[in-house]
C-alpha positions as CSV (number, residue, x, y, z in Angstrom):
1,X,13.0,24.9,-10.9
2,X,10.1,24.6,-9.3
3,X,8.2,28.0,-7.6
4,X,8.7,28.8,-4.0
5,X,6.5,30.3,-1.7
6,X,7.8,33.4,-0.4
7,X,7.1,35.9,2.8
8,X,7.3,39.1,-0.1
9,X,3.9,39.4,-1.0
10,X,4.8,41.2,-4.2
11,X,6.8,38.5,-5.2
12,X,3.8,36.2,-4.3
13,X,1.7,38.0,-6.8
14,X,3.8,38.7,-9.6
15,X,5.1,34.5,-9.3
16,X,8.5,35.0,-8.9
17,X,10.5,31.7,-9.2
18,X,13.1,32.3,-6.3
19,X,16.5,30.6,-5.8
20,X,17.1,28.6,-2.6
21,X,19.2,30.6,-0.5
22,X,22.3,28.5,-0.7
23,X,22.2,28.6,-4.4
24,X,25.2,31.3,-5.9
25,X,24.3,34.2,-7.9
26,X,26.4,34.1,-11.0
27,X,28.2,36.9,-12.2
28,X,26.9,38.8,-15.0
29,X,28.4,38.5,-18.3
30,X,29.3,41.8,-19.9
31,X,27.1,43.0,-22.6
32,X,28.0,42.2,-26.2
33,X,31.2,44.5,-27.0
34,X,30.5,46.5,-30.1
35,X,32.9,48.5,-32.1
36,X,32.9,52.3,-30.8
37,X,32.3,52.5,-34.6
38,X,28.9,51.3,-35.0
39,X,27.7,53.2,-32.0
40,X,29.1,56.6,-32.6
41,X,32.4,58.1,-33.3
42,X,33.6,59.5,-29.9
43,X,37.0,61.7,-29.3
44,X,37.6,60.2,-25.9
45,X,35.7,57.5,-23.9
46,X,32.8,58.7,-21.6
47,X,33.0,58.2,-17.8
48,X,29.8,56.1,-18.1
49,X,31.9,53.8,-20.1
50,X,34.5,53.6,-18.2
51,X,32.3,53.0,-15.5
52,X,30.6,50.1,-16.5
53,X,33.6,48.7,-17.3
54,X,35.7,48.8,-14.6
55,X,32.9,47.2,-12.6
56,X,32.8,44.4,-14.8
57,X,36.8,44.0,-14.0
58,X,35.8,44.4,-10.4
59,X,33.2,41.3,-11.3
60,X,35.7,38.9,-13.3
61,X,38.8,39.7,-10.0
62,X,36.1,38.1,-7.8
63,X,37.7,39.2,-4.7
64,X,41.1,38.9,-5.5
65,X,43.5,41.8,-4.5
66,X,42.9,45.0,-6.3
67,X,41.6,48.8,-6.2
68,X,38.5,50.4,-7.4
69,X,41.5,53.1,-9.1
70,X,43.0,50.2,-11.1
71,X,40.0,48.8,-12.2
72,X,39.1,52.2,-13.7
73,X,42.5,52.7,-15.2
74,X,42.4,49.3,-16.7
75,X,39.1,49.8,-18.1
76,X,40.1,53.4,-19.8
77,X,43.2,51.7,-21.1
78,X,40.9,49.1,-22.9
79,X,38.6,51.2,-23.7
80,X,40.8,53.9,-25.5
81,X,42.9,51.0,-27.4
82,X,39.1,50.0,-28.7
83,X,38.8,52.9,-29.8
84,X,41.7,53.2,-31.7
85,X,43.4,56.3,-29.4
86,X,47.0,56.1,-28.7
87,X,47.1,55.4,-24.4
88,X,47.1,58.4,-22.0
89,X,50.3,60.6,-21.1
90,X,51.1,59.9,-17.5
């Protein structure tokens, strides 16, 4: 791709290669899941966990119907069977 010249000045400097503006951003892929295990033994998972989780569930719906509370409840629920915990009490 070749380099583009570009009104930012810092990007002018530094060389960014910029997309064309039509171009789509792809959607991250998740990081590399890891058994909770080789991290750290944990009683419960944290929010930060969660977290980053459900945001990558909020990613892969890609605009299709759903709430930011699902996609945390989902991600807990996925995140707790990882780590071997039995699922929350409602």
């Amino acid at each position: 791709m070749p380099v583009t010249t570009s009104p930012n000045p810092v990007e002018r400097m530094v060389g960014f290669i910029t997309r064309p503006p039509n171009e789509k951003r792809a959607v991250p892929a998740p990081p590399k899941r890891r058994s909770i295990n080789e991290v750290f033994t944990l009683t419960e998972p944290t929010g930060a966990q969660i977290r980053e989780r459900a945001y990558y569930i909020y990613l892969a719906r890609a605009g299709k119907p759903g709430t930011p509370e699902q996609d945390w409840l989902q991600a807990e629920r996925e995140l707790r069977e990882e780590m071997g915990l039995p699922p929350r009490k409602s």
